[in-house]
C-alpha positions in Angstrom: -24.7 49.9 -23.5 -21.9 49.2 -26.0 -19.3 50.2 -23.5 -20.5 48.2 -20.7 -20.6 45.2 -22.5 -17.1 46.0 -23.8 -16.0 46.9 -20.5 -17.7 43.7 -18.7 -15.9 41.5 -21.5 -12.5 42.7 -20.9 -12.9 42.4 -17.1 -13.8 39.1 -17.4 -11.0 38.1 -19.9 -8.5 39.7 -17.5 -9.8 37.5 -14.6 -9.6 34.6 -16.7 -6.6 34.7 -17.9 -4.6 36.1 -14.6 -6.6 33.0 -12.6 -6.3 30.5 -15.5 -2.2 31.4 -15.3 -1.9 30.4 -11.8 0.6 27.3 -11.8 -1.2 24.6 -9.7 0.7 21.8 -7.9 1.2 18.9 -9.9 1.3 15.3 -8.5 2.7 12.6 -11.0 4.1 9.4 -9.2 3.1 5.4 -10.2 2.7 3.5 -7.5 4.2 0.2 -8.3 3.4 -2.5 -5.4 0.6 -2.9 -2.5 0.5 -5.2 0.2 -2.6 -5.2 2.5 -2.3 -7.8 4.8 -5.1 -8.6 7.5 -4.5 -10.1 10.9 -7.4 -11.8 13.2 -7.3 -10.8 17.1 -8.0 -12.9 19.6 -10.9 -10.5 21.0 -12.3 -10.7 16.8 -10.9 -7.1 16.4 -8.4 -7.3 12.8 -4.9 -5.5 12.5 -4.4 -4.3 8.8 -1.1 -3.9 7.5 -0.6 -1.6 4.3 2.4 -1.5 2.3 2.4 1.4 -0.8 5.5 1.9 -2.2 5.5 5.0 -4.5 7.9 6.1 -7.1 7.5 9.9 -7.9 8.5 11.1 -11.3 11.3 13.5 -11.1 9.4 16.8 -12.5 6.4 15.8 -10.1 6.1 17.8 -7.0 7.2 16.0 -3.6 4.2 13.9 -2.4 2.9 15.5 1.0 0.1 13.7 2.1 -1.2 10.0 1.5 -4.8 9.1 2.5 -5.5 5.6 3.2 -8.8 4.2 3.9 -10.0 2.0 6.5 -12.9 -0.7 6.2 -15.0 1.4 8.6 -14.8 4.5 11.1 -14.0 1.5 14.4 -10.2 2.4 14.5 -8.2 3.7 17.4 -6.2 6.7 15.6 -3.5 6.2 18.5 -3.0 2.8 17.4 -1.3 3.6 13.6 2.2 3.4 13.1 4.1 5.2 9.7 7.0 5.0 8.4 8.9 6.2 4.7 11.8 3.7 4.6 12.3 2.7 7.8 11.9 6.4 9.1 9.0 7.0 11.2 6.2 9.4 10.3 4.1 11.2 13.2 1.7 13.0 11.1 -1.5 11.0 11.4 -4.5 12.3 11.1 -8.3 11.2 10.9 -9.2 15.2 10.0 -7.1 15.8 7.6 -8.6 12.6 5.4 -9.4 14.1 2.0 -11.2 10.2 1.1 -15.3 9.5 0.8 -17.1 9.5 4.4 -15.3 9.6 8.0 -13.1 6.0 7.8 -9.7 6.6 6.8 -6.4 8.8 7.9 -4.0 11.0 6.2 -0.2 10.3 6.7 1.8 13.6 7.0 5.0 12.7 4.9 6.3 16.4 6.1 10.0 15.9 3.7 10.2 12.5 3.9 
């Protein structure tokens, strides 16, 4: 009974210690302005305009992926426009949004 106690205790150590070694991707960036700018339609729809303007730290990996979230889930996906300084970004997507509940899309930033 010893043993497999012993035994069961090493195995778990091992997997603990190889799995608590992996190196996990580390974000670290400030974002130091935010401009959210709403626009009234004619037909009572709104147009939203975000600005984020993100500075990564230099020993932070490369941001891949901002989510930004929408008042609700009423949004034509076709419709959003992206761009990191000045160049445009085509990677929109409503299923790759990581945020709470269904209204929001995540913007690609690929190595932009």
């Amino acid at each position: 009974m010893k043993k497999k106690l012993l035994l069961l205790t090493v195995v778990f150590l091992a997997v603990f210690i190889l799995v608590g070694s992996a190196s996990a991707q580390s974000y670290s960036f400030q974002m130091d302005r935010q401009i959210v700018d709403v626009f009234w339609n004619e037909d009572g729809s709104a147009s939203i305009s975000y600005l984020f303007n993100f500075i990564n730290e230099p020993y932070g990996a490369a941001i891949e992926y901002v989510d930004v979230g929408l008042p609700n889930t009423n949004f034509d996906e076709s419709s959003i426009q992206a761009a990191v300084n000045g160049i445009p970004v085509y990677n929109i997507s409503r299923a790759d949004y990581q945020g709470n509940g269904d209204a929001g899309v995540a913007i690609g930033l690929g190595s932009e």
